[in-house]
C-alpha positions as CSV (number, residue, x, y, z in Angstrom):
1,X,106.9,117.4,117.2
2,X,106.7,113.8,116.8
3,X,105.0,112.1,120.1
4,X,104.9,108.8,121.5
5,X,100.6,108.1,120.7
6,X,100.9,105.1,118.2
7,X,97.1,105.1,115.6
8,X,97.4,101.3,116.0
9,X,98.7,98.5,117.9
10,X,101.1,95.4,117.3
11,X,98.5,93.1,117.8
12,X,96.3,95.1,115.0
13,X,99.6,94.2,112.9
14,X,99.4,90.7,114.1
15,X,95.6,89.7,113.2
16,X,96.5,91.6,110.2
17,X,98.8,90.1,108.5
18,X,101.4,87.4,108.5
19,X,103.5,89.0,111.4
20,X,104.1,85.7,113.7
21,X,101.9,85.9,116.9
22,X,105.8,85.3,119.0
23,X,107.2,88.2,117.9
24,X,108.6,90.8,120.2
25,X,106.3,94.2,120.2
26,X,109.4,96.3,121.1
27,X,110.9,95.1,117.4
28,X,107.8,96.8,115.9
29,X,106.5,99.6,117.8
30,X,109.7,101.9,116.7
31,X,108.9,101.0,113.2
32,X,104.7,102.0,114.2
33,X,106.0,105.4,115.4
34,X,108.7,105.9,112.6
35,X,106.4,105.4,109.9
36,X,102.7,107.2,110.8
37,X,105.6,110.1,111.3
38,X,106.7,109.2,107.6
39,X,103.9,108.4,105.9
40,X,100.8,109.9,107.8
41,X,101.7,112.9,109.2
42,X,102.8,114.4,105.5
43,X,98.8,113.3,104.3
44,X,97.3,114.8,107.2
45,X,99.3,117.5,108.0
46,X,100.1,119.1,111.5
47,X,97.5,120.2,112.7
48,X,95.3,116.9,112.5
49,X,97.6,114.4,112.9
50,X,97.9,116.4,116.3
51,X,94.5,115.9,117.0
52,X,94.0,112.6,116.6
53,X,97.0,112.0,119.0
54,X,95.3,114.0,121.3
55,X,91.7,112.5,121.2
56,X,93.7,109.1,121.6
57,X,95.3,110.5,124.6
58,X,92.1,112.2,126.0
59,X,89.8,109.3,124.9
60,X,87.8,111.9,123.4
61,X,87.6,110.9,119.6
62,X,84.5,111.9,117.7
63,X,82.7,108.9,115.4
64,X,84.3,111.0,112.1
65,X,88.2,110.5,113.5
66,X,87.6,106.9,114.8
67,X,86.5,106.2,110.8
68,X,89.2,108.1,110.1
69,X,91.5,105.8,112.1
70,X,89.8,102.6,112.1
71,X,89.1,102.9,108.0
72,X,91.8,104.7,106.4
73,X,95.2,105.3,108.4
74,X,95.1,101.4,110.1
75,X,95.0,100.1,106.5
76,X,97.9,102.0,105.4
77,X,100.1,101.9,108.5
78,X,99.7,98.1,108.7
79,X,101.2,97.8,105.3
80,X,103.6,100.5,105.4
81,X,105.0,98.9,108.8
82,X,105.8,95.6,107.2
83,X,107.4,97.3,104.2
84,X,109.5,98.2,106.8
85,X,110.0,95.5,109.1
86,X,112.4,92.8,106.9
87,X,115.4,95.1,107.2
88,X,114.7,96.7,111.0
89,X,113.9,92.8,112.0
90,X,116.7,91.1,109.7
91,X,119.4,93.7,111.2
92,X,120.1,94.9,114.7
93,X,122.5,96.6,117.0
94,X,124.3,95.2,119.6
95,X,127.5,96.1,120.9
96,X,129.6,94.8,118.9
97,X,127.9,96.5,116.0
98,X,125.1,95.7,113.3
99,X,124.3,91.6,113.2
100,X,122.0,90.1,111.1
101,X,119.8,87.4,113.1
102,X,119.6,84.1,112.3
103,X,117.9,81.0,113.3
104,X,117.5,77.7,113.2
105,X,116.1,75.0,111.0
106,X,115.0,78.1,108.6
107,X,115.9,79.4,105.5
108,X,117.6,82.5,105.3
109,X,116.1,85.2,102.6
110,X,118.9,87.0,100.7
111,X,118.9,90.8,99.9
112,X,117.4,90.5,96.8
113,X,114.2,88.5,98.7
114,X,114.2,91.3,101.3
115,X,113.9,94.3,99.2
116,X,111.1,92.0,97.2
117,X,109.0,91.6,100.3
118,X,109.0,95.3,101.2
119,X,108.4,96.6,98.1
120,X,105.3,94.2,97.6
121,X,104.0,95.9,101.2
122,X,104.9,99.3,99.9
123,X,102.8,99.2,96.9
124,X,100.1,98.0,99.3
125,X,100.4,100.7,101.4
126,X,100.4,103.4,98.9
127,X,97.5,102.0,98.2
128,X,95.5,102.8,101.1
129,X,97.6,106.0,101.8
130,X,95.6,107.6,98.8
131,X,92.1,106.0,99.7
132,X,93.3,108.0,103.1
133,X,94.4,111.3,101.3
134,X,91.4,111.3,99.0
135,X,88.9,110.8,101.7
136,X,90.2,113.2,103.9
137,X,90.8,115.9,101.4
138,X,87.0,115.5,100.2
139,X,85.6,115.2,104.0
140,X,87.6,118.5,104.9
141,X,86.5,120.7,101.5
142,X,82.4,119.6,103.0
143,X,83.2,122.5,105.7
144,X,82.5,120.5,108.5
145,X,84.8,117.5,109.5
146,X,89.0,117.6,109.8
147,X,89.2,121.3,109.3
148,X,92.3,120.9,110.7
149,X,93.3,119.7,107.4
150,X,92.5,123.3,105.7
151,X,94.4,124.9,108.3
152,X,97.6,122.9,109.8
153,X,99.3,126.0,111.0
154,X,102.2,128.1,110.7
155,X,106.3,127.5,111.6
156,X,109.7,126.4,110.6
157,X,108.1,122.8,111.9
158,X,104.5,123.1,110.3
159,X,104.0,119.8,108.0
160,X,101.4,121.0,105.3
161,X,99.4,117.7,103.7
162,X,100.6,117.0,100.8
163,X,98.6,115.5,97.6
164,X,101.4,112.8,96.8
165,X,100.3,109.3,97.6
166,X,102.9,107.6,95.5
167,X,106.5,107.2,95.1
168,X,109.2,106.7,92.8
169,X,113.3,106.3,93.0
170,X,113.4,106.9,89.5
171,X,115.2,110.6,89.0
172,X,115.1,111.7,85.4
173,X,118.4,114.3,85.1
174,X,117.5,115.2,81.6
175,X,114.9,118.3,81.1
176,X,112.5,116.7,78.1
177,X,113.1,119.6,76.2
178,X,116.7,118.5,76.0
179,X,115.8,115.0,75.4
180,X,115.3,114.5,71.5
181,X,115.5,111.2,69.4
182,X,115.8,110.7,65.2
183,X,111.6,109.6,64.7
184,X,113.8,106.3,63.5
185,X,115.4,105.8,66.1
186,X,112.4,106.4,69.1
187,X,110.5,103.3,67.8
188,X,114.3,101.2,67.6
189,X,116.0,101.6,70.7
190,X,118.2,104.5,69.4
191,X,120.0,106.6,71.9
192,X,119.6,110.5,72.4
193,X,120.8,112.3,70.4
194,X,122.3,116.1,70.2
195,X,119.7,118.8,70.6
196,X,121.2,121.2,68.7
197,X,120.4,118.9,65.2
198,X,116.5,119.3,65.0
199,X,116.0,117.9,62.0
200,X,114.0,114.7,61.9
201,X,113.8,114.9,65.6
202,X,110.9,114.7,68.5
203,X,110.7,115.7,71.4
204,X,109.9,113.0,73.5
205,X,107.2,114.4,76.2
């Protein structure tokens, strides 16, 4: 499903952002195509995202999808891109395996600084990702524009837009109704406790 049309450039990237001018566009347009197939396609859904990459192939885009482009998705794929970037740039495969580059006269980030940078890019992102979902979502419900939107097809491969512009890697295993603390113990760091002994106990919601 996924096809080779990219919604922006390197140099867009470039003029951008902080990505250095000297930079090699064939570090970064793998990471373009990876994430607009990430992170666009599940806000647009099939059948749109299909037709932008077709209009950009045709050259046939109306005014309404070149706003849609130009205003919303470059924002939000700029950003996402570098969130992703520091590790795909930091490590490569040659073949003798995975190397981390190096250079000279530089100073090397660690992990810790890595992970920093592309989480600050990812918040940015997620950002614009739901300026892109909510304006899509209220162009599409006027009747007129993006009706792709309302109707991304059918399949086994059909992505259907989704209304999640953040998230998390935080995974609560614990149903809340399970969950109960002492009212004591809530306010004082106390730990849960059983959920058979309901007395003095909240739920915590």
């Amino acid at each position: 499903m996924s096809r080779k049309v990219l919604f922006i450039s390197v140099q867009t990237i470039k003029e951008r952002t902080g990505l250095h001018a000297n930079v090699d566009e064939k570090l970064v347009n793998p990471e373009i195509q990876t994430t607009q197939d990430m992170y666009i396609l599940p806000i647009l859904g099939t059948a749109l995202y299909s037709r932008l990459q077709t209009g950009i192939e045709n050259n046939d885009l109306t005014d309404k999808e070149l706003d849609l482009i130009d205003t919303y998705i470059t924002p939000a794929l700029v950003h996402y891109v570098l969130a992703e970037l520091p590790m795909g740039m930091s490590f490569q495969f040659y073949n003798k395996g995975l190397v981390r580059k190096t250079g000279t006269d530089q100073t090397e980030p660690n992990a810790a600084d890595i992970v920093d940078v592309s989480n600050r890019y990812k918040a940015r992102a997620e950002f614009y990702r739901n300026r892109l979902m909510l304006y899509v979502k209220q162009v599409a419900s006027q009747g007129v524009y993006f009706q792709e939107y309302l109707n991304p097809g059918s399949g086994v491969d059909i992505i259907v837009p989704t209304n999640k512009a953040y998230t998390t890697t935080m995974h609560l295993d614990t149903p809340r109704d399970k969950l109960r603390k002492r009212a004591s113990d809530l306010y004082q760091g106390g730990l849960p406790m059983a959920p058979e002994d309901d007395d003095e106990y909240l739920i915590i919601n």
